[in-house]
C-alpha positions in Angstrom: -19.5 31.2 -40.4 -17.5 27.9 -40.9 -18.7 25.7 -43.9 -20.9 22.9 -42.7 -18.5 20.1 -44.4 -16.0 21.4 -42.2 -15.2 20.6 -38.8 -15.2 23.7 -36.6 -12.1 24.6 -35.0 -11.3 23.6 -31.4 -10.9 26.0 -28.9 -7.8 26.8 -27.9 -5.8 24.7 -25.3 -4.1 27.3 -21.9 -0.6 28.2 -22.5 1.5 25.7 -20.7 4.7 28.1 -21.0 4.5 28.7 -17.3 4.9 25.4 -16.1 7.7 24.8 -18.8 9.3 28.2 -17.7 13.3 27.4 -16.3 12.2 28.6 -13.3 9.5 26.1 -12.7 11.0 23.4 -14.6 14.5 24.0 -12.1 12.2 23.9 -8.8 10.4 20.6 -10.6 14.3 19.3 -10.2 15.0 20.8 -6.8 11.9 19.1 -5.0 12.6 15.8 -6.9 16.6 15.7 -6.1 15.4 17.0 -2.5 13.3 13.3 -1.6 17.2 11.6 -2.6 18.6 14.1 -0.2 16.1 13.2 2.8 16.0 9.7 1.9 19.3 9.0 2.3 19.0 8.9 5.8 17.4 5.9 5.6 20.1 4.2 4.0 22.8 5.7 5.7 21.5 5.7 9.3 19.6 2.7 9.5 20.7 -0.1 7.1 24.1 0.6 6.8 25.8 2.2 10.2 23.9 3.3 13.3 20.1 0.8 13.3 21.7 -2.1 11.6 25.0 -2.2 14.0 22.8 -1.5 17.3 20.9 -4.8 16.4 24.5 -6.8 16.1 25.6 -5.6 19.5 25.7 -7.3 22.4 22.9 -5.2 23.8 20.7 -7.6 22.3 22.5 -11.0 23.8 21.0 -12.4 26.9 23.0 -11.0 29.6 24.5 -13.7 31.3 26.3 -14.8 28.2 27.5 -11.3 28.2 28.6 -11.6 31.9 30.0 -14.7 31.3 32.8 -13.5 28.8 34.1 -11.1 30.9 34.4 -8.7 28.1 36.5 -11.1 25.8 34.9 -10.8 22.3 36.4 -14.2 21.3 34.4 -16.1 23.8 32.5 -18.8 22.2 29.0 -18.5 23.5 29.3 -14.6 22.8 30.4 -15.6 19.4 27.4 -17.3 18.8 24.9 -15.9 20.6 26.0 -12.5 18.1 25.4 -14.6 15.4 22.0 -16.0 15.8 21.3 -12.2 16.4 22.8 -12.1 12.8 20.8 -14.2 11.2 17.5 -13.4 12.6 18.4 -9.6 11.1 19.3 -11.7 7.9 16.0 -13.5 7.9 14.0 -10.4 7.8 16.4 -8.7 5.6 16.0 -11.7 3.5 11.7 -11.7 3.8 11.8 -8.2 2.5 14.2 -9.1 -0.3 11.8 -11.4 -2.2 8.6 -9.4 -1.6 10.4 -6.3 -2.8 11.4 -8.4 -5.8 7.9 -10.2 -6.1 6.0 -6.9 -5.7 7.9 -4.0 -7.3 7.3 -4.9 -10.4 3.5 -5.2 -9.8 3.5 -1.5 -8.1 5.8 0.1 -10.5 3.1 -0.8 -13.1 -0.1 0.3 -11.5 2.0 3.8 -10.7 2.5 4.2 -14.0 -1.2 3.0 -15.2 -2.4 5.0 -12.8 -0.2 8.4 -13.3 -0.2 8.7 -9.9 3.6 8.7 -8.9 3.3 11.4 -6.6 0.9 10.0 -4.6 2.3 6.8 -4.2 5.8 8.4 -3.2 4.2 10.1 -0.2 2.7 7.0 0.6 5.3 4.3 0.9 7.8 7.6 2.1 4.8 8.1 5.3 5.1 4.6 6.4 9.2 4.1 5.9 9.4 7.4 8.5 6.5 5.6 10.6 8.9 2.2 11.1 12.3 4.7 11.7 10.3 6.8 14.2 9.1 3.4 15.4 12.8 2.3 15.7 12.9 4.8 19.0 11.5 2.5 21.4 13.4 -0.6 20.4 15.6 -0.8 24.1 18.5 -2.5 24.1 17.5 -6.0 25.6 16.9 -9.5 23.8 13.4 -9.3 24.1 13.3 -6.0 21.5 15.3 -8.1 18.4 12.5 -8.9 16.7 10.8 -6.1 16.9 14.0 -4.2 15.4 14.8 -6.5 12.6 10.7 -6.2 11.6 11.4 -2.6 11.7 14.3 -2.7 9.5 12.5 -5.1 7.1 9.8 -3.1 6.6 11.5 -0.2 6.4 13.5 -1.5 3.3 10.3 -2.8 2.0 8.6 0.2 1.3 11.6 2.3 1.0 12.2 0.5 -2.2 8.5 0.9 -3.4 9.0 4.4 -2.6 12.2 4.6 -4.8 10.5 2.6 -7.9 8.0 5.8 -7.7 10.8 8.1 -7.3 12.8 7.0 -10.2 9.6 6.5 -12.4 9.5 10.5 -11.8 12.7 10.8 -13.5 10.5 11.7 -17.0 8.9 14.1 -15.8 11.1 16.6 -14.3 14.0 16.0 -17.0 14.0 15.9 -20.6 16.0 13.4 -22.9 18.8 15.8 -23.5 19.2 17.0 -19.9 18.0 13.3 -18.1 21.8 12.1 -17.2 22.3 15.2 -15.7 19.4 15.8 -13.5 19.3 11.9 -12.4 23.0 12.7 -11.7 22.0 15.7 -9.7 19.5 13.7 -7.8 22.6 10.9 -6.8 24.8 13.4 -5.5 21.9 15.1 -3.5 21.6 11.7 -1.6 25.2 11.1 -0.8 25.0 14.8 0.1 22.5 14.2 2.4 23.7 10.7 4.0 27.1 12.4 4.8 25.7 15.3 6.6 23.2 13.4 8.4 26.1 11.2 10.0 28.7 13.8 10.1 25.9 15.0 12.4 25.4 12.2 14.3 29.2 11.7 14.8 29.0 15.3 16.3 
């Protein structure tokens, strides 16, 4: 019978050693390095080579400037008329720049407060693969640009907000002594990942 100036003992707290197990703390690293690995499409296939370059081509410049250069690149009107395409893509590019930087902060901190990274994740991740499946009926003709380049601002937006999540998640599927490794792991993943995906689309 415990004393009565003592404080009875607390009841025992379940064994975690199955969620720390290598096993489970390995897949933990595999499903984390795996969201690098899909991601990377985005960055790969839409910012940087195939989305971003179908915008600056001269599908998107009315067609009687097109016409008119008789396939010279270096004809002035073409020149510009690509360029104002250009800067309407770095307008939006630009928008999503400063909310990412206003409000990534501000999200990054209520994911944390809130513990719920995960959640979060699959959120901004649902609507970045809503605006690239979105991207499919953006034809080739003036009157789609700025539909693409809201597209491709939103996209970035919450791609970003996805990745302040994803990075956050770094802690727990990594431990100080192993962190550089599995947040290198997760790197290599995504260039993994982008390279296929356009070796694929090369095909």
């Amino acid at each position: 019978m415990p004393h009565p100036d003592r404080p009875s003992p607390e009841p025992a707290q379940p064994s975690t050693q199955a969620d720390d197990a290598p096993d489970s703390r390995r897949r933990g690293v595999l499903a984390w390095a795996l969201w690098d690995w899909g991601s990377a499409a985005f960055n790969a296939v839409v910012t940087t080579f195939v989305f971003s370059t179908y915008l600056a081509s001269s599908l998107f410049v009315d067609p009687a400037v097109v016409d008119a250069a008789g396939g010279n690149d270096d004809d002035p009107a073409l020149v510009a008329a690509l360029a104002g395409n250009a800067s309407v893509v770095g307008l939006a590019l630009m928008i999503a720049g400063i909310l990412i930087a206003v409000l990534a902060p501000v999200l990054g901190q209520r994911s944390d407060g809130s513990g719920r990274r995960k959640f979060w994740l699959g959120v901004n991740t649902f609507v970045v693969v809503g605006a690239m499946a979105a991207m499919f009926f953006v034809e080739g003709t003036p009157g789609y640009l700025i539909l693409g380049a809201t597209l491709l601002a939103v996209g970035n937006v919450f791609f970003e907000f996805a990745g302040v999540n994803y990075n956050a998640m770094l802690v727990q599927v990594s431990t100080p002594k192993n962190m550089g490794r599995v947040s290198g792991f997760g790197w290599g993943m995504g260039y993994v990942g982008g390279i296929v995906l356009l070796l694929l689309l090369l095909v």
